[in-house]
The first five atom37 places (N, CA, C, CB, O) and aatype in JSON, in Angstrom:
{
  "aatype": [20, 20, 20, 20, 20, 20, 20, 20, 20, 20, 20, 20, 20, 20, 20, 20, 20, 20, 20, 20, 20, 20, 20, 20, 20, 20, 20, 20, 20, 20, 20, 20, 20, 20, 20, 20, 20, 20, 20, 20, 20, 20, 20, 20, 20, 20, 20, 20, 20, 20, 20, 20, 20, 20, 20, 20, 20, 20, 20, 20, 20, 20, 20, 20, 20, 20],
  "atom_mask": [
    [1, 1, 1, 1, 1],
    [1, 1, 1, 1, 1],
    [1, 1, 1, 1, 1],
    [1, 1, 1, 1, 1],
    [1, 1, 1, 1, 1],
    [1, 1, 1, 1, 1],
    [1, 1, 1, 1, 1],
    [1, 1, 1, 1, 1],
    [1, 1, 1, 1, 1],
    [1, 1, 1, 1, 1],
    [1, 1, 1, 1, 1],
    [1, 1, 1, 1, 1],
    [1, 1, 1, 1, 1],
    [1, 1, 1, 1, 1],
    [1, 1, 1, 1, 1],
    [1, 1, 1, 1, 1],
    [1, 1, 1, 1, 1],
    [1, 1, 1, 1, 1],
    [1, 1, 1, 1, 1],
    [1, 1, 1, 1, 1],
    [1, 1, 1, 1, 1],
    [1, 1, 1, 1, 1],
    [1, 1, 1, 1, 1],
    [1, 1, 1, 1, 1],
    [1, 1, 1, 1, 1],
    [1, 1, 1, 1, 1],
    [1, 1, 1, 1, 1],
    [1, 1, 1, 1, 1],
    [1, 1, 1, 1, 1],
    [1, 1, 1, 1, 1],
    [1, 1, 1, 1, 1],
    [1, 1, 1, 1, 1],
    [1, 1, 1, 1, 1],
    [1, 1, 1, 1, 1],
    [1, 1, 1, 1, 1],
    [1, 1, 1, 1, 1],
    [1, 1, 1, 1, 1],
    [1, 1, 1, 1, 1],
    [1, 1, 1, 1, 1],
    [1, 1, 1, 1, 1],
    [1, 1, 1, 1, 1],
    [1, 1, 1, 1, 1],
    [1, 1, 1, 1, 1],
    [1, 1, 1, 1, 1],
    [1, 1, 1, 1, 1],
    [1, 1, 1, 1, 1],
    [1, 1, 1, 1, 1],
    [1, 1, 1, 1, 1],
    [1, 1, 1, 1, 1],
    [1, 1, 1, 1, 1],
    [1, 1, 1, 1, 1],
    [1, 1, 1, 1, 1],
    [1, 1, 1, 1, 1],
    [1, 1, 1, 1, 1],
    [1, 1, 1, 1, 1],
    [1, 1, 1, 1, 1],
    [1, 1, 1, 1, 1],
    [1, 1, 1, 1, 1],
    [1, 1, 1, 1, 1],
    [1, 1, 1, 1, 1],
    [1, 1, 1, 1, 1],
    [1, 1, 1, 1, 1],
    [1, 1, 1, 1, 1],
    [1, 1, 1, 1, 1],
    [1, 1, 1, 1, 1],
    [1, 1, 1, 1, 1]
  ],
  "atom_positions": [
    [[26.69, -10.74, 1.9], [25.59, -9.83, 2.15], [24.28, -10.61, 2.22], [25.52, -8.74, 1.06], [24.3, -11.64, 1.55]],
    [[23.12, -10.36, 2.88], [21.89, -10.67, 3.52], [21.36, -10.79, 2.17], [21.2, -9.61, 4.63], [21.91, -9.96, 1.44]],
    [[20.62, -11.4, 1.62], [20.08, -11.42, 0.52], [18.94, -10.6, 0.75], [19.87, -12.68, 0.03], [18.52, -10.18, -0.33]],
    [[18.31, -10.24, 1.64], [17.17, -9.22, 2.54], [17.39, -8.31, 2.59], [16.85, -9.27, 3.76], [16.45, -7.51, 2.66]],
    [[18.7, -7.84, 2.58], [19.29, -6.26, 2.21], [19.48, -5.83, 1.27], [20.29, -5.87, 2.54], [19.61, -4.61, 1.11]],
    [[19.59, -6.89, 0.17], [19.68, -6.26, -1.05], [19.35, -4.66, -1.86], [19.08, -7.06, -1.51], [18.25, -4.35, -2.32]],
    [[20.29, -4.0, -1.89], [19.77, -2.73, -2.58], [18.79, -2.82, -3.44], [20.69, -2.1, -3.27], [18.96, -3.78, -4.2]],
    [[17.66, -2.14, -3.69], [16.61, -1.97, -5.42], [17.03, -0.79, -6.1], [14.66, -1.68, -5.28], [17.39, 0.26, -5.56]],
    [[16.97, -1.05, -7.3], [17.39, 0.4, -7.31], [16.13, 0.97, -7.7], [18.62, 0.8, -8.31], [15.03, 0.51, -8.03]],
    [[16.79, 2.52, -7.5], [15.88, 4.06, -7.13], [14.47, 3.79, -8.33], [17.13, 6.02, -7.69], [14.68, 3.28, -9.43]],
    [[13.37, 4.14, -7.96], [12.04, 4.78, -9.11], [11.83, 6.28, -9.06], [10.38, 4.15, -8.7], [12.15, 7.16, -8.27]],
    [[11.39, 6.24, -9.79], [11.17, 7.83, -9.65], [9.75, 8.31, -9.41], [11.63, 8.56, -10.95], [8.73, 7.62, -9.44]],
    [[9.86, 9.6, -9.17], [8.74, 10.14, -7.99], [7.46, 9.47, -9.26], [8.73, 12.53, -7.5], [7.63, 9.09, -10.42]],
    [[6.53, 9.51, -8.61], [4.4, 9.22, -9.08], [4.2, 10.28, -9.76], [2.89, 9.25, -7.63], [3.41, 10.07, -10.67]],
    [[4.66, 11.62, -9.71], [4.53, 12.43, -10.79], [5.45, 13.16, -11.49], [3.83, 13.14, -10.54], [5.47, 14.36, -11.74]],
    [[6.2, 12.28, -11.79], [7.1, 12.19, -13.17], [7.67, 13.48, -13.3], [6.25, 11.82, -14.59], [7.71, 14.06, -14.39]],
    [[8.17, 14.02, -12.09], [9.06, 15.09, -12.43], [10.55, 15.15, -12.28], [8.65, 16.05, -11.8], [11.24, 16.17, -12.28]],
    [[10.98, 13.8, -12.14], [12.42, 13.37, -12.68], [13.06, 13.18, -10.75], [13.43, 15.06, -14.04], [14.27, 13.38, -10.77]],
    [[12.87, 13.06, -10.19], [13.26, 13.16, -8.73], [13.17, 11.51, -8.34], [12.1, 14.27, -7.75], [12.54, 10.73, -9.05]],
    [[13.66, 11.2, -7.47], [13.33, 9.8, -6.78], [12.13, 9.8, -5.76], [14.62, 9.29, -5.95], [11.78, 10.87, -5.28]],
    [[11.42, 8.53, -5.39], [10.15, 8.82, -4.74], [10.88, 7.77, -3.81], [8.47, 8.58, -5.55], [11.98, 7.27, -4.04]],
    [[10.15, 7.53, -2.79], [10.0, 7.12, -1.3], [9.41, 6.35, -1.35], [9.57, 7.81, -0.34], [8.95, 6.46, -2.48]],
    [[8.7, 4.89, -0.59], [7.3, 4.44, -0.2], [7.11, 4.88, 1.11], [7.06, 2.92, -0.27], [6.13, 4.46, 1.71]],
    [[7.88, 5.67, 1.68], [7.12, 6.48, 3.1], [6.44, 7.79, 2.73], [8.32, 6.97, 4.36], [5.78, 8.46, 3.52]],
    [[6.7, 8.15, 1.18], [6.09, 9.38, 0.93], [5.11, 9.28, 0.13], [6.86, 10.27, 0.49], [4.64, 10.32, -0.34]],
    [[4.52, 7.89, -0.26], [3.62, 7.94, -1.05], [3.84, 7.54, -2.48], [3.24, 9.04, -0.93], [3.08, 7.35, -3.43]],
    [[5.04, 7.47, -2.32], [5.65, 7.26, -3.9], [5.88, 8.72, -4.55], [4.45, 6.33, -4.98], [5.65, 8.86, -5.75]],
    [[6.22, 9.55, -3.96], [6.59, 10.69, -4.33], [7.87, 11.17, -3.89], [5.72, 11.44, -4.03], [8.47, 10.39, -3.15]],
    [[8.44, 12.23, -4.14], [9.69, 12.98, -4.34], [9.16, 13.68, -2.82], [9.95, 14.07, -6.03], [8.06, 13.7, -2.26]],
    [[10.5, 14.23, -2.45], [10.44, 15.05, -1.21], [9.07, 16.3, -1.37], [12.14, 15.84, -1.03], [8.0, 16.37, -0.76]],
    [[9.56, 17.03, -2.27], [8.98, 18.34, -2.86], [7.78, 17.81, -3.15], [9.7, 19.05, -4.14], [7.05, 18.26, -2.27]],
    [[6.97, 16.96, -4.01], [5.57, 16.89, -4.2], [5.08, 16.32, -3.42], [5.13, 16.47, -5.17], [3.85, 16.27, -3.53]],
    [[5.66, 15.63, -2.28], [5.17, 14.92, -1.09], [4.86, 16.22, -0.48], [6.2, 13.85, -0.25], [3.69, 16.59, -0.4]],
    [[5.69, 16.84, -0.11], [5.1, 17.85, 0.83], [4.02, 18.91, -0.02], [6.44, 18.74, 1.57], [2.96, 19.33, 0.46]],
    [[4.57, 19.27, -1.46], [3.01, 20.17, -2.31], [1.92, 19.36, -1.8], [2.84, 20.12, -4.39], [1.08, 19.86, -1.06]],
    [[1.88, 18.31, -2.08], [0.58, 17.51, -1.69], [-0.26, 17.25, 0.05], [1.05, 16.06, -2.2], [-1.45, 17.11, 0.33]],
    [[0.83, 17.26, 0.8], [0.31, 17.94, 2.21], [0.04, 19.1, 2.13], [1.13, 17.95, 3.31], [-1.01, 19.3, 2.74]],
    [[0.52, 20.17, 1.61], [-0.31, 21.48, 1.64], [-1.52, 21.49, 1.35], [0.08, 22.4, 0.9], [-2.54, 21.8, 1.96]],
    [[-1.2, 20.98, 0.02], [-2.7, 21.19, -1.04], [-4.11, 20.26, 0.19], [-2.37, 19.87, -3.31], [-5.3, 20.56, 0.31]],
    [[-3.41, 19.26, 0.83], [-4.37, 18.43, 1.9], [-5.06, 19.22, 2.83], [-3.6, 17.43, 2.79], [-6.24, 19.24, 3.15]],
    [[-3.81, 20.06, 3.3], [-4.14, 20.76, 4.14], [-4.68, 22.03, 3.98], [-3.36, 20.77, 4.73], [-5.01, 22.46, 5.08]],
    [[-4.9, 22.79, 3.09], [-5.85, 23.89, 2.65], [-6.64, 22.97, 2.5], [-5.62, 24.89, 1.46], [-7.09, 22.57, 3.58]],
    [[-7.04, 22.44, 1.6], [-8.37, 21.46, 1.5], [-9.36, 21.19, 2.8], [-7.82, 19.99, 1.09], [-10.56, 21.46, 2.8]],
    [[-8.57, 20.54, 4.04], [-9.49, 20.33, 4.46], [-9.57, 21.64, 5.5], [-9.52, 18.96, 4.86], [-10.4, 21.68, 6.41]],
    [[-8.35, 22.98, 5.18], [-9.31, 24.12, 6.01], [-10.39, 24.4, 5.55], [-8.84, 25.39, 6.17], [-11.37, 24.13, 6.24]],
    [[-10.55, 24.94, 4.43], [-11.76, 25.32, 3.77], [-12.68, 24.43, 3.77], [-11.61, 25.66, 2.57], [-13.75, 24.93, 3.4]],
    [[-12.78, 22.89, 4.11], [-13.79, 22.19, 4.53], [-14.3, 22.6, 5.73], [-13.48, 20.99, 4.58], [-15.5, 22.59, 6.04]],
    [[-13.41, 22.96, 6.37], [-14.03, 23.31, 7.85], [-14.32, 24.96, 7.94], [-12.83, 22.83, 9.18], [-14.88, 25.33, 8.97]],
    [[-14.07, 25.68, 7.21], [-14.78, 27.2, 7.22], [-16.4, 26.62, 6.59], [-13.76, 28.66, 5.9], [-17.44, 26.96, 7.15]],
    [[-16.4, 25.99, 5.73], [-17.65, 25.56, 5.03], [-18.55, 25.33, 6.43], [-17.44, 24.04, 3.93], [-19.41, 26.11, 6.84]],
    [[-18.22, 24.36, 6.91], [-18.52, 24.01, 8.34], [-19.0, 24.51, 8.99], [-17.88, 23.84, 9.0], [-20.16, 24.44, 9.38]],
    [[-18.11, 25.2, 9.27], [-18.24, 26.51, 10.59], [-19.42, 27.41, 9.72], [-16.32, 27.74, 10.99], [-20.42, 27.25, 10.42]],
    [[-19.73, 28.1, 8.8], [-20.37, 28.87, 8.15], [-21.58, 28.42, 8.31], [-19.98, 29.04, 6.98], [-22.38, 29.3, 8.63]],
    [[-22.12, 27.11, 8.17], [-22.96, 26.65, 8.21], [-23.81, 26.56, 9.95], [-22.51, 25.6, 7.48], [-24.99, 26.78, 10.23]],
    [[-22.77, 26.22, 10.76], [-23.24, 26.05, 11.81], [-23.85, 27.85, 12.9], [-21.96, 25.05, 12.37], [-24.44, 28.17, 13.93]],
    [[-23.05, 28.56, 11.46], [-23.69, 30.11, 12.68], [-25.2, 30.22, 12.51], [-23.0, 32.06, 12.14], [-25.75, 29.77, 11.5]],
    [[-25.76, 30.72, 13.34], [-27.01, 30.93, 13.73], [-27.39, 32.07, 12.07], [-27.06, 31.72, 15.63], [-26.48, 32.69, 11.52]],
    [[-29.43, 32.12, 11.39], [-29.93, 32.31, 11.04], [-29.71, 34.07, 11.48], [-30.74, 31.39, 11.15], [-30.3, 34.44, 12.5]],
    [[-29.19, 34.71, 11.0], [-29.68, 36.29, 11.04], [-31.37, 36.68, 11.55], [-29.51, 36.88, 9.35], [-32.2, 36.37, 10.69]],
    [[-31.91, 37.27, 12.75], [-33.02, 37.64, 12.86], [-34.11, 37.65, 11.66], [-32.8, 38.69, 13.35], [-35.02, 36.83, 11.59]],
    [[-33.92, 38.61, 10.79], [-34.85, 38.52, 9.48], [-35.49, 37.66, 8.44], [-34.43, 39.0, 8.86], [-36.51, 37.68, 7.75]],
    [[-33.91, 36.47, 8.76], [-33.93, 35.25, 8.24], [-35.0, 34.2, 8.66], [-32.75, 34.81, 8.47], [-35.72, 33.46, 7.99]],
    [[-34.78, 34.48, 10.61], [-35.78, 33.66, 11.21], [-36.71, 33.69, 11.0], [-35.95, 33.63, 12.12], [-37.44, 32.7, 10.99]],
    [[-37.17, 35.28, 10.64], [-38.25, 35.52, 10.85], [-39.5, 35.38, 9.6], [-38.02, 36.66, 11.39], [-40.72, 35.54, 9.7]],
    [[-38.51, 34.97, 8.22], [-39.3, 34.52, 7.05], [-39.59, 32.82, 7.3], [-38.37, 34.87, 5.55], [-40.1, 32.08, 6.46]],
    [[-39.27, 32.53, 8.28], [-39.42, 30.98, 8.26], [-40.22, 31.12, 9.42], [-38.02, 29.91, 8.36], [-40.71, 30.12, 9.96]]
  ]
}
């Protein structure tokens, strides 16, 4: 056998909830790899409603105290 192929053996997931982790996932388990894309991904919707909220136009009345 390839000494380059050598098996390692398994670590377990980055947050220690008893599962094996990946280095394509971050060092996480299937399941908190993907919690953690969610949680990414709400995150940066609500960055972008923030966004968007910001960019609508001043209400008339509003303008009109400035």
């Amino acid at each position: 056998m390839d000494e380059g192929h050598r098996c390692q053996a398994p670590h377990l997931c980055a947050n220690n909830c008893g599962f094996f982790n990946s280095p394509v996932t971050r060092d996480l388990c299937s399941k908190c790899y993907r919690d953690l894309q969610l949680k990414e991904q709400q995150s940066s919707s609500a960055n972008l409603v923030i966004i968007n909220q910001t960019l609508v136009p001043l209400p008339s009345e509003v303008q009109k105290k400035l």
